[in-house]
VOBA-1610 file (N, C-alpha, C; in pm, whole numbers, padded with zeros to 5 digits, always signed):
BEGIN
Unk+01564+00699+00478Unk+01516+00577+00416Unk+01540+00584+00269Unk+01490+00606+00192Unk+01432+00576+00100Unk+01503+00586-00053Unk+01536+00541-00236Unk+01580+00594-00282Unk+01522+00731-00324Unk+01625+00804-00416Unk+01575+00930-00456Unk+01671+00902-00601Unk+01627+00968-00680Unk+01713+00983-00788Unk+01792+01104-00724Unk+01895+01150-00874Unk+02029+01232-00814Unk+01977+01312-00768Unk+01871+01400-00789Unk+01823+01525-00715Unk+01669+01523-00676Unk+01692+01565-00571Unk+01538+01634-00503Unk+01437+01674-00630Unk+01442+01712-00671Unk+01366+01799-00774Unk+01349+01637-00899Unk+01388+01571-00912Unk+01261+01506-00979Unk+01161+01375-00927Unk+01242+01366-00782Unk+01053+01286-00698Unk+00970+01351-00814Unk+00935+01510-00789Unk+00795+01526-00849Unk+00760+01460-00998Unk+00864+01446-01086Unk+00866+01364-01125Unk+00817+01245-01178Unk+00892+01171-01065Unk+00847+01030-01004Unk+00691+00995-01017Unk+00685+01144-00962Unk+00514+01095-00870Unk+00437+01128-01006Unk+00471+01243-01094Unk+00383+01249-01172Unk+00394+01103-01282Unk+00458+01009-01302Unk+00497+00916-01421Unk+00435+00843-01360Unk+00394+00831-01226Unk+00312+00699-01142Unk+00162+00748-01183Unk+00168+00877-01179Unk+00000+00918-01153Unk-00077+00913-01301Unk+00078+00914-01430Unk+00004+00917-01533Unk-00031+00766-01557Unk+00064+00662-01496Unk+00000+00514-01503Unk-00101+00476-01515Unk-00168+00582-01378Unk-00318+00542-01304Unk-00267+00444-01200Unk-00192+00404-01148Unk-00214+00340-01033Unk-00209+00198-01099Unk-00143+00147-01188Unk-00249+00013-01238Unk-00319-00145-01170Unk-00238-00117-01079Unk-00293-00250-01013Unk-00347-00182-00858Unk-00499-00098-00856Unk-00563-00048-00811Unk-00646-00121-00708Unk-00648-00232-00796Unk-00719-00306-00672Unk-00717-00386-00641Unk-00575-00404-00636Unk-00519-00464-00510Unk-00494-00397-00359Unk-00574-00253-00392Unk-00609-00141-00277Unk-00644-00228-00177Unk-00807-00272-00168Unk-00858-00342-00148Unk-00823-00456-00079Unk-00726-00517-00108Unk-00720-00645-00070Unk-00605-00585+00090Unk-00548-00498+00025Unk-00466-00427+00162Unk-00500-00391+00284Unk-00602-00353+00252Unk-00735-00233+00324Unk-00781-00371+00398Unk-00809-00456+00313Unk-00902-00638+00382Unk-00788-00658+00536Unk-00682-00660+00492Unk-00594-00716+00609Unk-00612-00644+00689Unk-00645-00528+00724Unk-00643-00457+00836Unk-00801-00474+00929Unk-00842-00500+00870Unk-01004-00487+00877Unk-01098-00641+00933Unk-01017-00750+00839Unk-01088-00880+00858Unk-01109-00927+00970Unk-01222-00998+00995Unk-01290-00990+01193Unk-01295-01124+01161Unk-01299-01243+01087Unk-01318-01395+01079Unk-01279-01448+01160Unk-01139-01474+01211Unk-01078-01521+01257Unk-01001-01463+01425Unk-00933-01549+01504Unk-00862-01439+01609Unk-00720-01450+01555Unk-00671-01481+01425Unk-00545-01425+01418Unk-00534-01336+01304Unk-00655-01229+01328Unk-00706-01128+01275Unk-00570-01011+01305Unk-00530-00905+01194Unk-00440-00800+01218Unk-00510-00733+01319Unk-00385-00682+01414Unk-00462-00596+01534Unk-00372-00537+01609Unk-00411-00338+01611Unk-00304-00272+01663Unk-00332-00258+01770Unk-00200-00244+01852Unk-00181-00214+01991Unk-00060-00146+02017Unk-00036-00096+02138Unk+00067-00027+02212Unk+00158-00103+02323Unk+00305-00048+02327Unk+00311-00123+02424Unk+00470+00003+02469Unk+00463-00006+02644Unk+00548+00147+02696Unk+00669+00062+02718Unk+00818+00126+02606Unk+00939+00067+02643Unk+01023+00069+02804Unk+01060+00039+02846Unk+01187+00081+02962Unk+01203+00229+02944Unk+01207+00283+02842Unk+01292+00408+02802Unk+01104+00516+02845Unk+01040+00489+02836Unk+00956+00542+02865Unk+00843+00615+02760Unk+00894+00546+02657Unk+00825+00539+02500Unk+00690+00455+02480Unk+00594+00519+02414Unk+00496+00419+02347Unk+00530+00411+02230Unk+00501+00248+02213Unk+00568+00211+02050Unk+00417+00164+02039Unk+00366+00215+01923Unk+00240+00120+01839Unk+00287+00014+01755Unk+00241-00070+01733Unk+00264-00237+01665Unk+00131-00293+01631Unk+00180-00384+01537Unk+00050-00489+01508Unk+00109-00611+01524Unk-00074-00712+01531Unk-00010-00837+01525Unk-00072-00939+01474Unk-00048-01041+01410Unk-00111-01145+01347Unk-00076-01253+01324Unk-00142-01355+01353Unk-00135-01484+01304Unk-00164-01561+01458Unk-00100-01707+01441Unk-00123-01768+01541Unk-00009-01791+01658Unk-00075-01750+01800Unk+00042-01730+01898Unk+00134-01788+01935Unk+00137-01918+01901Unk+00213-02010+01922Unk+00324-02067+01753Unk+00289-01970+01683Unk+00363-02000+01546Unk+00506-01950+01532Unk+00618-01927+01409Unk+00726-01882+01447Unk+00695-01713+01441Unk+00797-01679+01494Unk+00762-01507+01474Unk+00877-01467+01354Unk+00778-01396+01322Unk+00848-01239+01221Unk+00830-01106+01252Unk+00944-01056+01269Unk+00912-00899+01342Unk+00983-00823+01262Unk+00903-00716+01205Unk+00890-00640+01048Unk+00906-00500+01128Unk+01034-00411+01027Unk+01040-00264+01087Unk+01026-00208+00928Unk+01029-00061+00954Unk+01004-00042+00848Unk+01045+00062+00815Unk+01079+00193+00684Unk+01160+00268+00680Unk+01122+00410+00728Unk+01218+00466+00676Unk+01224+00636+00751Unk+01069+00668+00641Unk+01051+00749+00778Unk+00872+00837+00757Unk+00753+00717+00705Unk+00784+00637+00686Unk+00696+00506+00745Unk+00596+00470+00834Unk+00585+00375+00822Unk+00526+00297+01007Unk+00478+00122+00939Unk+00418+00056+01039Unk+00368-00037+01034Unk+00267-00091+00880Unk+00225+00024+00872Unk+00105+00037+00734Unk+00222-00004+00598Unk+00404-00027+00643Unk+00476-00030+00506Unk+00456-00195+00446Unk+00421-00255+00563Unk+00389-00389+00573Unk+00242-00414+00497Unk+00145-00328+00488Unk-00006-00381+00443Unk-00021-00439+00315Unk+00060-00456+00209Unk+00049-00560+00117Unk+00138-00696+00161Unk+00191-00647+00274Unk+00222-00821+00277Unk+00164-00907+00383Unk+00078-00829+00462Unk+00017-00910+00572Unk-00091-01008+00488Unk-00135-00988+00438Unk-00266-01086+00352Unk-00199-01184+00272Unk-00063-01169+00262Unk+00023-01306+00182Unk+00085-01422+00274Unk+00049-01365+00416Unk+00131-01441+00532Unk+00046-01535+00542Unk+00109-01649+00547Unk+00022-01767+00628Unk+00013-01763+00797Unk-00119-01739+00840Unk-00183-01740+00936Unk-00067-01827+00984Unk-00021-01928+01002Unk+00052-01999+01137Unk+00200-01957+01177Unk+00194-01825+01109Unk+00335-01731+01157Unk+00247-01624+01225Unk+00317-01635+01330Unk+00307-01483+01443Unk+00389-01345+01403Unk+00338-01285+01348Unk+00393-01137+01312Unk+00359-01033+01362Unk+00489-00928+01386Unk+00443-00823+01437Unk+00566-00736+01376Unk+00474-00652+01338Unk+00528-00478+01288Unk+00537-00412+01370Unk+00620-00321+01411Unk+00630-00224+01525Unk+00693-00098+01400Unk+00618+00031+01497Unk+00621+00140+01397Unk+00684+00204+01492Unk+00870+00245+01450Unk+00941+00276+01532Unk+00921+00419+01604Unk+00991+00417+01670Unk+00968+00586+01746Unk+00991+00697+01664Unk+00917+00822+01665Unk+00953+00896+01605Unk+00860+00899+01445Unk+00782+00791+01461Unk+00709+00745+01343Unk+00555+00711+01386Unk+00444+00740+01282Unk+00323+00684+01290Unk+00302+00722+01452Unk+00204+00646+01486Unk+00127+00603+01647Unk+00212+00609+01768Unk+00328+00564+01737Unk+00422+00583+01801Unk+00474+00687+01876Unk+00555+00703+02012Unk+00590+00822+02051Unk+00679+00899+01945Unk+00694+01027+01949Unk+00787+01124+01841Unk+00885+01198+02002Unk+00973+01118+01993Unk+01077+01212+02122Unk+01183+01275+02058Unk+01219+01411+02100Unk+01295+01564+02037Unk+01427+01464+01953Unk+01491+01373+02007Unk+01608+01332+01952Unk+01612+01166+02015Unk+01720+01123+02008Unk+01747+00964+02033Unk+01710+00877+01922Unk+01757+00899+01809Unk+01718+00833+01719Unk+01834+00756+01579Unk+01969+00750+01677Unk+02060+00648+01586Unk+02027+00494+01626Unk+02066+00406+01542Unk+02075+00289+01529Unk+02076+00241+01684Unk+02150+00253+01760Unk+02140+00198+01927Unk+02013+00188+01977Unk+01964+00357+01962Unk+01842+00393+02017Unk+01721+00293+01954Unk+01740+00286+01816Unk+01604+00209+01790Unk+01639+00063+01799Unk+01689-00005+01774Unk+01758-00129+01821Unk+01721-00171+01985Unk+01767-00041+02035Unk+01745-00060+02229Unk+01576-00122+02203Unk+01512-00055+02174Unk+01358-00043+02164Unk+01312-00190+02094Unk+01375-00196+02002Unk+01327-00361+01938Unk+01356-00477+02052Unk+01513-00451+02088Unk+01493-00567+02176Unk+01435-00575+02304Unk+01363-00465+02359Unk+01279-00451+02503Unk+01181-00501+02412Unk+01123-00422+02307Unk+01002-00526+02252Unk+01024-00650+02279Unk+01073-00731+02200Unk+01111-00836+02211Unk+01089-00953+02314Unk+01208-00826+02443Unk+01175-00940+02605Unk+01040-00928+02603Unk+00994-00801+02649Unk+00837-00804+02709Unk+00731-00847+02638Unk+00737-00912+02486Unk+00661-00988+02447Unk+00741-01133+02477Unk+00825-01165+02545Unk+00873-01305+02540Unk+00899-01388+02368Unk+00961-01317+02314Unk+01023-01382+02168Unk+01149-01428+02188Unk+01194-01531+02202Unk+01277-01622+02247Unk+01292-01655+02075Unk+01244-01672+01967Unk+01357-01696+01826Unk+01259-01568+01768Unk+01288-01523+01632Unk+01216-01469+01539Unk+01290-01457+01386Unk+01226-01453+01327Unk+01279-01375+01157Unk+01296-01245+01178Unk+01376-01138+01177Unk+01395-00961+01170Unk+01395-00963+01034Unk+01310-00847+00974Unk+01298-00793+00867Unk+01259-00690+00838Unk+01360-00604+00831Unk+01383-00461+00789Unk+01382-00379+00665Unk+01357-00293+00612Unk+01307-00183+00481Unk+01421-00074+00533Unk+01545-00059+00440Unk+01590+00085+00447Unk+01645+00107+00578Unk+01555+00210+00642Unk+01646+00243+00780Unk+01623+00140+00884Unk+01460+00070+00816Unk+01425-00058+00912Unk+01585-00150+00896Unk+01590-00151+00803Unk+01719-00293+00806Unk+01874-00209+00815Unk+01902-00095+00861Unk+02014-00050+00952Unk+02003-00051+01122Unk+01844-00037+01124Unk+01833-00082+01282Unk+01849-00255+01302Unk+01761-00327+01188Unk+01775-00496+01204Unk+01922-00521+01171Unk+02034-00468+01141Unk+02164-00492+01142Unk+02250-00461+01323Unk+02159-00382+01354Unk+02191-00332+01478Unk+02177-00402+01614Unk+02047-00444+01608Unk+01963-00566+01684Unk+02029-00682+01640Unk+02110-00732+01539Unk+02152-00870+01509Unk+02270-00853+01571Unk+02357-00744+01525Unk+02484-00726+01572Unk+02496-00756+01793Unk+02377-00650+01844Unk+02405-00661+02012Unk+02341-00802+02022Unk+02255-00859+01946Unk+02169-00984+01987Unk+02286-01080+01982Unk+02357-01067+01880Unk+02424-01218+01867Unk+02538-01174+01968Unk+02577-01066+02022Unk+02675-01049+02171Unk+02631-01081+02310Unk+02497-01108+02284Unk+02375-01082+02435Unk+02422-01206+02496Unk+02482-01361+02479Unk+02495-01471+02516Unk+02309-01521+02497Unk+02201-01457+02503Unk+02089-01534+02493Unk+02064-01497+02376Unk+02071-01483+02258Unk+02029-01456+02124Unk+01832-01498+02101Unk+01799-01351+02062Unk+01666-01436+01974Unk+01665-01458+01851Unk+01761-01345+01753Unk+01740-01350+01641Unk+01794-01478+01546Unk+01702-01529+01493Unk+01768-01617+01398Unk+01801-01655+01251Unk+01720-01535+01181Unk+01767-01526+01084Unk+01749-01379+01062Unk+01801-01306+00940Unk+01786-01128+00900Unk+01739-01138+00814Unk+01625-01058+00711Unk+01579-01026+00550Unk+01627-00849+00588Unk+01693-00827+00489Unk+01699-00682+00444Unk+01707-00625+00325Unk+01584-00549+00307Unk+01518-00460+00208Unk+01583-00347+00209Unk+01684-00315+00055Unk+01656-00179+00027Unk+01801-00159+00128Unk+01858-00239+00154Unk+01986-00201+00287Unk+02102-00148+00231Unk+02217-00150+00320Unk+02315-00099+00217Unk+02435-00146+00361Unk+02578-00095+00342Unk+02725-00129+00446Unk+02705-00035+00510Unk+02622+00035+00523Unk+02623+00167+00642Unk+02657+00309+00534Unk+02615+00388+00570Unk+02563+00537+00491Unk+02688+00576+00507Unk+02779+00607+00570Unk+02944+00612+00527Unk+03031+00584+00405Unk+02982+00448+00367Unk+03005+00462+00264Unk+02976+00404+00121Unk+02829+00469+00144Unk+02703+00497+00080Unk+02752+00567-00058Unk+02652+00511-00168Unk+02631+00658-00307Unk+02621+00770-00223Unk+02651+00869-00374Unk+02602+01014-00345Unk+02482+01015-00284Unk+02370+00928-00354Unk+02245+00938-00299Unk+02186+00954-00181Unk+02278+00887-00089Unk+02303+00875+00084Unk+02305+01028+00104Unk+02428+01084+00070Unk+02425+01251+00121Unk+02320+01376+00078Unk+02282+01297-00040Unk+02182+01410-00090Unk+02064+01371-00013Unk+02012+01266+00019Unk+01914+01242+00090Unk+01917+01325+00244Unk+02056+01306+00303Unk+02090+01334+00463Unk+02066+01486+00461Unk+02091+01564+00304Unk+02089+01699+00322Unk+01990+01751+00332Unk+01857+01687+00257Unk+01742+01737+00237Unk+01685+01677+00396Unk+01678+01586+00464Unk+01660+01566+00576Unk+01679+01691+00704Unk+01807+01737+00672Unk+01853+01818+00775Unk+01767+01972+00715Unk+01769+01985+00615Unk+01667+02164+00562Unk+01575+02123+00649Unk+01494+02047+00685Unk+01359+02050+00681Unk+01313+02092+00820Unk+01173+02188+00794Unk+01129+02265+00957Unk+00994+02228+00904Unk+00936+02240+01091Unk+00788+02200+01097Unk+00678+02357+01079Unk+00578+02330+00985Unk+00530+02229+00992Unk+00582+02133+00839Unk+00620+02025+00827Unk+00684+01950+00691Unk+00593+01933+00614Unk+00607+02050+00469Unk+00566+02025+00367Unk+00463+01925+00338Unk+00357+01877+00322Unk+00309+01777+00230Unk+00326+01752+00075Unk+00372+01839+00045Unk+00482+01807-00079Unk+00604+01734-00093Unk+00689+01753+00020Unk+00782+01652+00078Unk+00766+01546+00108Unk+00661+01526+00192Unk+00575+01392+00228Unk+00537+01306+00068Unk+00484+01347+00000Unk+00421+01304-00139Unk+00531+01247-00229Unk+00628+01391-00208Unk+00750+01293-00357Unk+00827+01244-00277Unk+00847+01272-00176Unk+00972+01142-00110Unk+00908+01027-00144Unk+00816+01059-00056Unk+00735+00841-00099Unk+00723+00796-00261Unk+00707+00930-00343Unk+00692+00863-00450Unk+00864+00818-00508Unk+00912+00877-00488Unk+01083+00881-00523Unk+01100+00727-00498Unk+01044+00659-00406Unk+01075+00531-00366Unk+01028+00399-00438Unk+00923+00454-00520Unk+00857+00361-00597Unk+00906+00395-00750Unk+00932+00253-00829Unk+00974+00223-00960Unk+00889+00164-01068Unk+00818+00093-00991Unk+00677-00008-01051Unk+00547+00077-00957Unk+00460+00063-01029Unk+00371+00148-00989Unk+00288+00052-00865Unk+00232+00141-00759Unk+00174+00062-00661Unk+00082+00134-00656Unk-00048+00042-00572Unk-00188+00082-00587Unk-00254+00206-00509Unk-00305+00287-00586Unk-00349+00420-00545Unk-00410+00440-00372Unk-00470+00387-00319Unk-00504+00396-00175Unk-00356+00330-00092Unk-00314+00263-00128Unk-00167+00227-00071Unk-00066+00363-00055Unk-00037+00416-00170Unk+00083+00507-00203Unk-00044+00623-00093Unk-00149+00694-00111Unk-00171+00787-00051Unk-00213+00736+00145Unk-00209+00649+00188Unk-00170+00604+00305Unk-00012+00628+00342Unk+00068+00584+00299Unk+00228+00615+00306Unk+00249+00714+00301Unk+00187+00827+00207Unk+00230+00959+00193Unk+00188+01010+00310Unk+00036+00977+00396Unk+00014+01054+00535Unk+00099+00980+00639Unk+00139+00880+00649Unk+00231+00848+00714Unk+00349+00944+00725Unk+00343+00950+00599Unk+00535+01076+00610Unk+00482+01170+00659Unk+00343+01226+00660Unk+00333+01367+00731Unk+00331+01389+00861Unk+00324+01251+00928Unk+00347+01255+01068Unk+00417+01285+01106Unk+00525+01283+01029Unk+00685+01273+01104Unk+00771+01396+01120Unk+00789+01470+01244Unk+00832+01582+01297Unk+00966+01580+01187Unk+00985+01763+01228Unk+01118+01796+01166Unk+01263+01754+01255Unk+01213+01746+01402Unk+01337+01655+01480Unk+01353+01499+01457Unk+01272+01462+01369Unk+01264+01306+01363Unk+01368+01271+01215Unk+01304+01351+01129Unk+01418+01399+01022Unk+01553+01383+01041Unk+01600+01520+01102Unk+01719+01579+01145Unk+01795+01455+01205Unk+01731+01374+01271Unk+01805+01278+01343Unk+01828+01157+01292Unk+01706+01152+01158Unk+01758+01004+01105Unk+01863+01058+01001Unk+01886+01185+00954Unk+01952+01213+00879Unk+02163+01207+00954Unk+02134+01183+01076Unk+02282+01179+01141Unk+02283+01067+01210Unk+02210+00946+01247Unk+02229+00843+01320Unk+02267+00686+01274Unk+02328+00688+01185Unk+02310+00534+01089Unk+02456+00522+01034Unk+02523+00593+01110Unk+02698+00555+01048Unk+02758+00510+01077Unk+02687+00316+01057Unk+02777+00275+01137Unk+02929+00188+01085Unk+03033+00125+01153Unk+03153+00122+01031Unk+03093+00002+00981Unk+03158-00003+00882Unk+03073-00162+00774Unk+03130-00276+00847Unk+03287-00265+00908Unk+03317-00425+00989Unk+03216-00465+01081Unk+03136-00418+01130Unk+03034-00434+01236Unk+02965-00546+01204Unk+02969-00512+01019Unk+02842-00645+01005Unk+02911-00819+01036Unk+03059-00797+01033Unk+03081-00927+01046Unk+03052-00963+01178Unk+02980-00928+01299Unk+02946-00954+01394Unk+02815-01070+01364Unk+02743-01048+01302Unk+02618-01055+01241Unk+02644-01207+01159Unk+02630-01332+01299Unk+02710-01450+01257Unk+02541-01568+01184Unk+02396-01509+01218Unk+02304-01568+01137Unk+02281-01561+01022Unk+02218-01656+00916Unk+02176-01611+00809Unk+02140-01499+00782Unk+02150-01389+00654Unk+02129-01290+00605Unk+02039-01306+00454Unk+01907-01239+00475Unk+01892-01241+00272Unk+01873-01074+00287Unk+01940-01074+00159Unk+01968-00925+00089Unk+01875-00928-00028Unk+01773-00812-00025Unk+01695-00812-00150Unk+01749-00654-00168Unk+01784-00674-00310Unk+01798-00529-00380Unk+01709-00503-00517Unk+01674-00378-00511Unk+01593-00326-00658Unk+01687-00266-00757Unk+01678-00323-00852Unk+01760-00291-00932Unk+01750-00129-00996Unk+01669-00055-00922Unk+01617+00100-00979Unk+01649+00123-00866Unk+01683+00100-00765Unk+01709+00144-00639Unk+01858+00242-00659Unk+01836+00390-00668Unk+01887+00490-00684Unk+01994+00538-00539Unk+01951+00486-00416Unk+02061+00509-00328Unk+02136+00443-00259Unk+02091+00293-00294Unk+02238+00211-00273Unk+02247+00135-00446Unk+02384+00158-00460Unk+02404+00110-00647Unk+02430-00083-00566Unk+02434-00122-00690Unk+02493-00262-00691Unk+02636-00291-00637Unk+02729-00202-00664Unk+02873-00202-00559Unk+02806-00183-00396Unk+02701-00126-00394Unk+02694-00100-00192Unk+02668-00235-00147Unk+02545-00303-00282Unk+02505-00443-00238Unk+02619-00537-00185Unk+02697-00570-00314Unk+02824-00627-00326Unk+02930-00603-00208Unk+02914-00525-00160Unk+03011-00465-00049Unk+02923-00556+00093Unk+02812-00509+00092Unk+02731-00552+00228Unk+02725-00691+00176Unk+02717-00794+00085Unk+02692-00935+00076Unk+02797-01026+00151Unk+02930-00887+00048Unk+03032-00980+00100Unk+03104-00989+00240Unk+03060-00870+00300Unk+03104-00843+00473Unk+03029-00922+00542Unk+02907-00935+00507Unk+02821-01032+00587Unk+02851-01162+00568Unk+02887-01266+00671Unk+02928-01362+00683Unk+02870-01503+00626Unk+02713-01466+00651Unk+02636-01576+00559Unk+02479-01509+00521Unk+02533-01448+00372Unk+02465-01390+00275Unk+02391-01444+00188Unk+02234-01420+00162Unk+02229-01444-00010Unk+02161-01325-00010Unk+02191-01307-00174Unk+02145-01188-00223Unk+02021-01210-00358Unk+01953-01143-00362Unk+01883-01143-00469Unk+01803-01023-00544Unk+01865-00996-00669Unk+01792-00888-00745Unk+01665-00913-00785Unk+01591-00785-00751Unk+01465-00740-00876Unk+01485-00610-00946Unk+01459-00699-01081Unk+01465-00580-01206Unk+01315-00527-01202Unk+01328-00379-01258Unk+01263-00286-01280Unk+01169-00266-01186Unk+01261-00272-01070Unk+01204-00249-00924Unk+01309-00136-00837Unk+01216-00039-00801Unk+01276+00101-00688Unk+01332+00014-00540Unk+01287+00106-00477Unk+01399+00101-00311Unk+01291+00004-00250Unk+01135+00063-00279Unk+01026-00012-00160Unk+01037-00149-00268Unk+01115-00208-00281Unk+01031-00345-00332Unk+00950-00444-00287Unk+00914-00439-00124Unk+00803-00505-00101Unk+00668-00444-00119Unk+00664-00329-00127Unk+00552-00250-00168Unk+00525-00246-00340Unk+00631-00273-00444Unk+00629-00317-00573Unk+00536-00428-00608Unk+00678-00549-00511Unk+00678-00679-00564Unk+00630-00783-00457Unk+00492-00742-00384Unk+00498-00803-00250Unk+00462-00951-00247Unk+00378-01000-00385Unk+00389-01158-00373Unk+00536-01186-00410Unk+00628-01149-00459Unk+00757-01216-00506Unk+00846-01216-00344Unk+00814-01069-00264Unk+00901-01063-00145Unk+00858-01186-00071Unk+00705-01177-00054Unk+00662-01309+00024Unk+00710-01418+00009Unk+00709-01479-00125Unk+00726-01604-00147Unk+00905-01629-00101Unk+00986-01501-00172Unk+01159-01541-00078Unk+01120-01568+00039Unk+01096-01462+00122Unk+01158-01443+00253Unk+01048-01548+00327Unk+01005-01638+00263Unk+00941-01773+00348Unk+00995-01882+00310Unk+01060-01893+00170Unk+01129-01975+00108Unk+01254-01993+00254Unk+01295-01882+00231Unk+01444-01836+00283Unk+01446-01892+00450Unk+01298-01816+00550Unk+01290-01885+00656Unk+01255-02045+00679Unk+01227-02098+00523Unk+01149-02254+00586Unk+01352-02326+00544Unk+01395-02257+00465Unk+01559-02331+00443Unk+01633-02295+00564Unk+01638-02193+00673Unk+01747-02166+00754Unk+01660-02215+00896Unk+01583-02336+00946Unk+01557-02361+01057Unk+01423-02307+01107Unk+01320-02316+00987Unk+01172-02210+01030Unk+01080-02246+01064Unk+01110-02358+01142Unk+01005-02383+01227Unk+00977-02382+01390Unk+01087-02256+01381Unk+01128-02205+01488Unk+01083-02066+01528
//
């Protein structure tokens, strides 16, 4: 997933220039923590499980109203569902959303291997049938949006398509041919044995952030990464190569959000993936890292609803 500057060795860094901030917008903790929690209503956030074909439990959440359009949110390497918690409280209740926290991640099953782009893709779209999502928005973070490139690509071959439009966070033309940043990341992926560091866990996540995000947020994400086995690693570190013509398969709308601090795909990877993709928009944030919905999550909100009410969203 995630950026890193050129080397491993200054996450710590990272994490310490965030910690001397203080966290500054702290409490907006709070309001994160609210979405998970709020009982008012029944299109209250609410996790559940559900067992793929493949014989996997995937944990997911869900919210809003059942009959609204759907948005189905993945999210990046050593992640889960929780990458979403500043933006669930910006959603308007009459969208049906659901986060699924891929395999190998969070709540989710952790199986020894099966974990390139096919594999998690396979899993989104069984989600998918067995919840009966017949259209949705896909919106992916990082490795989330190399699997939502993946799922668009077999969806729009399936003859029944659900997907109808893509948002991708933090994406890039496929890790082939990726910055350096891509390989230095894949290397430190592959060192790693269990039990994984919580030091690893801590500055990776912080490596990802540019603008400072709120202190109970960032230390939720960081236990998230500690979930995540050393075979879960190893495998996202070799499964995502895929060739860049692929994306011209990928015949729905596309929005591309890039951070302009975003250290492992440069502005040429953007430029490369805008222009292969057939119907692109792109849009920068300055003095914003790799997580920019975790940065900038009222600005992500307000696009990527903008973006679904212009490409047919009331669907």
């Amino acid at each position: 997933m995630i950026a890193i500057r050129s080397a491993f060795g200054l996450w710590v860094g990272r994490l310490a220039a965030i910690t001397a901030l203080g966290f500054a917008i702290v409490s907006a903790s709070a309001q994160a923590r609210s979405a998970v929690v709020r009982a008012d209503d029944d299109t209250q956030l609410t996790s559940l499980v559900l067992k793929t074909k493949a014989g996997l439990t995937l944990n997911y959440v869900v919210q809003g109203d059942a009959k609204g359009p759907v948005i189905v949110m993945l999210h990046g390497a050593g992640d889960s569902w929780h990458s979403y918690d500043r933006v669930f409280p910006l959603l308007p209740r009459r969208f049906r959303v659901y986060a699924i926290t891929l395999r190998g991640h969070g709540l989710s099953d952790h199986p020894a291997t099966g974990y390139s782009s096919a594999d998690f893709a396979g899993d989104v779209l069984d989600f998918m049938e067995q919840m009966k999502i017949s259209h949705a928005t896909l919106v992916g973070h990082s490795l989330g949006s190399f699997v939502s490139q993946k799922v668009a690509e077999l969806d729009g071959a399936s003859g029944s398509p659900r997907i109808d439009r893509v948002v991708l966070i933090g994406s890039g033309p496929g890790l082939v041919k990726s910055s350096d940043g891509a390989s230095a990341l894949m290397n430190v992926f592959s060192g790693l044995k269990d039990p994984v560091p919580y030091t690893f866990a801590r500055d990776f996540q912080a490596s990802t952030i540019y603008h400072p995000v709120p202190a109970a947020f960032f230390e939720t994400m960081v236990g998230e990464a500690q979930r995540v086995s050393a075979d879960t690693w190893h495998g996202l570190g070799g499964g995502h190569r895929e060739p860049v013509e692929e994306l011209k398969k990928i015949q729905v709308p596309v929005l591309v959000l890039w951070g302009e601090q975003d250290s492992i795909f440069k502005r040429a990877d953007e430029d490369l993936l805008v222009k292969t993709l057939p119907h692109a928009k792109f849009s920068v944030y300055p003095e914003t890292g790799h997580a920019l919905h975790w940065e900038r999550p009222e600005r992500f909100t307000r696009e990527m609803l903008a973006f679904i009410a212009a490409n047919g969203g009331s669907k």
